[in-house]
N, C-alpha and C positions, 0 to 999 in steps of 0.2 A: 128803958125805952124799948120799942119794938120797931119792927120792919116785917111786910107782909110776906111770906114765901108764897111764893106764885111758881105752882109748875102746873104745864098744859093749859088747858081754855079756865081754870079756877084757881081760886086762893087757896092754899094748900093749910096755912098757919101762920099766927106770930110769930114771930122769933125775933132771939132778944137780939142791939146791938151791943156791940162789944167794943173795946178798945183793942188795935192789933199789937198782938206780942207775938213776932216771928214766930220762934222758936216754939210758942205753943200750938199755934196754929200747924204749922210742920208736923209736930207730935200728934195732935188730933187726926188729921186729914189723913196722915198716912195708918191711924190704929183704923181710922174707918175703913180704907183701900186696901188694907190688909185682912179687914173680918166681913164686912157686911156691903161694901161698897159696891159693886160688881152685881150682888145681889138684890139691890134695892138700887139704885141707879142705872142698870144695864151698861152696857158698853157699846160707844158709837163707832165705828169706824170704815174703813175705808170698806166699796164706792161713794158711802154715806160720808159725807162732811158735817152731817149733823141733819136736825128733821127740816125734809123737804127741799132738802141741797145735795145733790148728787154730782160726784166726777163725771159719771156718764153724760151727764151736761155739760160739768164745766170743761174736763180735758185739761184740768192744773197740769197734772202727773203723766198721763198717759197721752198728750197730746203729740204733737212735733219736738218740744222742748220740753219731753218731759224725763222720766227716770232713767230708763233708758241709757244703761252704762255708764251710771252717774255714780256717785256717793253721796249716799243720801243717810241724814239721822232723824229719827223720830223723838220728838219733847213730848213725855206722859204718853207710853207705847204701849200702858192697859196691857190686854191680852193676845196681843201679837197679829193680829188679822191685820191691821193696815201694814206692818209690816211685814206680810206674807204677801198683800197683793204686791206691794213694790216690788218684791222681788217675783213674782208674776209678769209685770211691767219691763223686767229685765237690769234693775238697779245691778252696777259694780260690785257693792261693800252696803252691808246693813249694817246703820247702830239705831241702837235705842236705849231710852234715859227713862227711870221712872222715881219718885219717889217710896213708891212701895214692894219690899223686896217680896211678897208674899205673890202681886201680880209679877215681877220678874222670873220667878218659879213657873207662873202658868205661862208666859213668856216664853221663855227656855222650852217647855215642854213642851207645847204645842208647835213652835217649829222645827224642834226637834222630830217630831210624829210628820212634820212638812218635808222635810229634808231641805230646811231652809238656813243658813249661816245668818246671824249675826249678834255683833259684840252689845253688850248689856250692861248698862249703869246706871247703879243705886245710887240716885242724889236729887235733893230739890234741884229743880230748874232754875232757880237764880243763884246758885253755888258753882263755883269754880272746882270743875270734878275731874281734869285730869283730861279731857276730850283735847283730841288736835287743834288747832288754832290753823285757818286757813286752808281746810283741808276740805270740806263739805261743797257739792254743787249744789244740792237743796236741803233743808230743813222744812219739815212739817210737822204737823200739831194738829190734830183733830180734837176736838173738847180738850183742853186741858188747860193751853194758857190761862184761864180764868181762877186756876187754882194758885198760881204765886202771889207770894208777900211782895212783889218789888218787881214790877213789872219795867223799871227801865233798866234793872241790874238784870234779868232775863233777857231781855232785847241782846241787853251790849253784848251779853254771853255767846247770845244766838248770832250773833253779828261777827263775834272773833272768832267759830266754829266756821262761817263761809268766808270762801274764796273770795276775790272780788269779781262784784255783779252775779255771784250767786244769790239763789230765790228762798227766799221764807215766805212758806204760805202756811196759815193756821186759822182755824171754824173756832166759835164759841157763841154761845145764847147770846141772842142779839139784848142790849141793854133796854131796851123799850117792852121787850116782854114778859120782862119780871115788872114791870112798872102798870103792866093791864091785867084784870082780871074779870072774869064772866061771873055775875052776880044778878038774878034774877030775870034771866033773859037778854041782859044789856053789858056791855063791855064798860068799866069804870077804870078809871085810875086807884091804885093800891098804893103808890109809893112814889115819892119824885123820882124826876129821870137825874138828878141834880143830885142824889143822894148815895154817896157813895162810902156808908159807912161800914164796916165789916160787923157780919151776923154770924150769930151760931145757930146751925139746924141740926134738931135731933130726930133723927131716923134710927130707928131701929133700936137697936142697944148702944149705936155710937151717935156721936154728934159729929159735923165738919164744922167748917169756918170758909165762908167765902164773901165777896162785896162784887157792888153792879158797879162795873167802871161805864163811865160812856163812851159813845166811839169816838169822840174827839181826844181823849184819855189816851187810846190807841195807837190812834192814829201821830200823834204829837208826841207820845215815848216811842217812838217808829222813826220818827225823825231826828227828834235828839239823839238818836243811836245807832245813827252812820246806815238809816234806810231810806228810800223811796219807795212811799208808795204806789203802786202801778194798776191794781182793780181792791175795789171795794164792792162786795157780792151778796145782796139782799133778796134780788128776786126768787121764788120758790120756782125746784122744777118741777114742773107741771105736772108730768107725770107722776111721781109721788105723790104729789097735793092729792090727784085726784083718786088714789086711794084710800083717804082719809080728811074729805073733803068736811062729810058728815058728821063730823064728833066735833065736842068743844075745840079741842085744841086744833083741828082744821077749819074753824070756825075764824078762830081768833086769828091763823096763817092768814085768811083770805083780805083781809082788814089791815094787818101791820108783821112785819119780819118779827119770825122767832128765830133766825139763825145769820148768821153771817160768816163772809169768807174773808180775807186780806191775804192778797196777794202784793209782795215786795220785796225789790231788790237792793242787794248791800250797795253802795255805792264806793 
């Protein structure tokens, strides 16, 4: 069976579904983030929550309640830049978690070149890796949550990592926009919103593994795992849109959400 990959305003390819096998998927995802990943996906990060969502808008992090002598950990911390602004922002203590030691290298190095402090861990995000329990005032995640096998064993993880009423906020491709595609002028459906089967995509010389959860998917392993939801963040900011207002994929932004925010607190 297939499943459309859909990235920007068009169908990008088939690709096949799969049956999930952790552990495979773990092995694929990080050979990808380890060789070709970075370079054929770019890397999102902080003021950017993802396209056409900006901090400078929303003020998650740097607002009144934001870093700001906090301790704070990043889930899937990629190449170090959102954790360079936080500590810009004035964070306590830096951590960051990645699955791929190869980006913890560029990690390390680049703020090391910062003179920026913090502590680094290799491990899936839904693995119990040795981090403090009760110890964080925020967690955040710019693109990444979308990459775990087991998104409510990530949650609880993320959930025993904060304090109480500490904030987990995390950005990922909004589920509706892998489900639309620009095909002859006109926006079509490619794929149910309803269909959350996991796909292999092959890019480059590697493949990954990933599935379109919905937001109600989210939003609901959020709750089963000791959160309250507090904003849920669709609108595009404006300023961004409108320097890519004119292309497919700001096409598709003005019509329906390609990104989303969730902001929430442990209870």
């Amino acid at each position: 069976m297939t499943h459309k990959s859909v990235i920007g305003g068009g169908r990008a390819a088939d690709v096949e579904k799969v049956g999930l096998d952790s552990l495979a998927a773990h092995e694929m995802n990080t050979a990808f983030w380890n060789t070709v990943g970075s370079d054929l996906l770019g890397a999102t990060s902080l003021p950017r929550w993802g396209a056409f969502l900006s901090e400078k808008k929303l003020h998650l992090l740097d607002g009144a309640d934001g870093v700001r002598k906090k301790r704070v950990l990043e889930i899937g911390c990629g190449n170090g830049r959102s954790l360079k602004y936080a500590a810009e922002k004035g964070a306590a203590e830096l951590w960051g978690m990645d699955i791929s030691s190869m980006q913890l290298e560029r990690t390390k190095e680049y703020l090391d070149s910062c003179g920026v402090e913090a502590k680094l861990v290799c491990s899936p995000m839904e693995n119990d890796c040795g981090i403090p329990e009760g110890y964080f005032d925020i967690v955040y995640s710019v693109y990444a949550i979308g990459w775990t096998t087991d998104l409510d064993e990530t949650f609880r993880q993320i959930n025993s990592y904060l304090r109480k009423g500490g904030i987990f906020i995390f950005s990922w491709s909004h589920p509706i926009h892998k489900c639309v595609s620009q095909e002859e002028g006109k926006f079509v459906f490619s794929n149910s919103y309803f269909d959350e089967s996991w796909y292999s995509v092959p890019m480059g010389d590697e493949n990954f593994m990933l599935s379109n959860r919905k937001m109600s998917t989210y939003i609901n392993a959020l709750a089963r795992n000791g959160f309250l939801t507090e904003q849920l963040i669709e609108e595009n900011d404006d300023g961004l849109f409108l320097e890519d207002c004119d292309s497919p994929f700001g096409k598709k932004a003005e019509m329906l959400p390609v990104t989303f925010v969730i902001e929430a607190r442990k209870l």
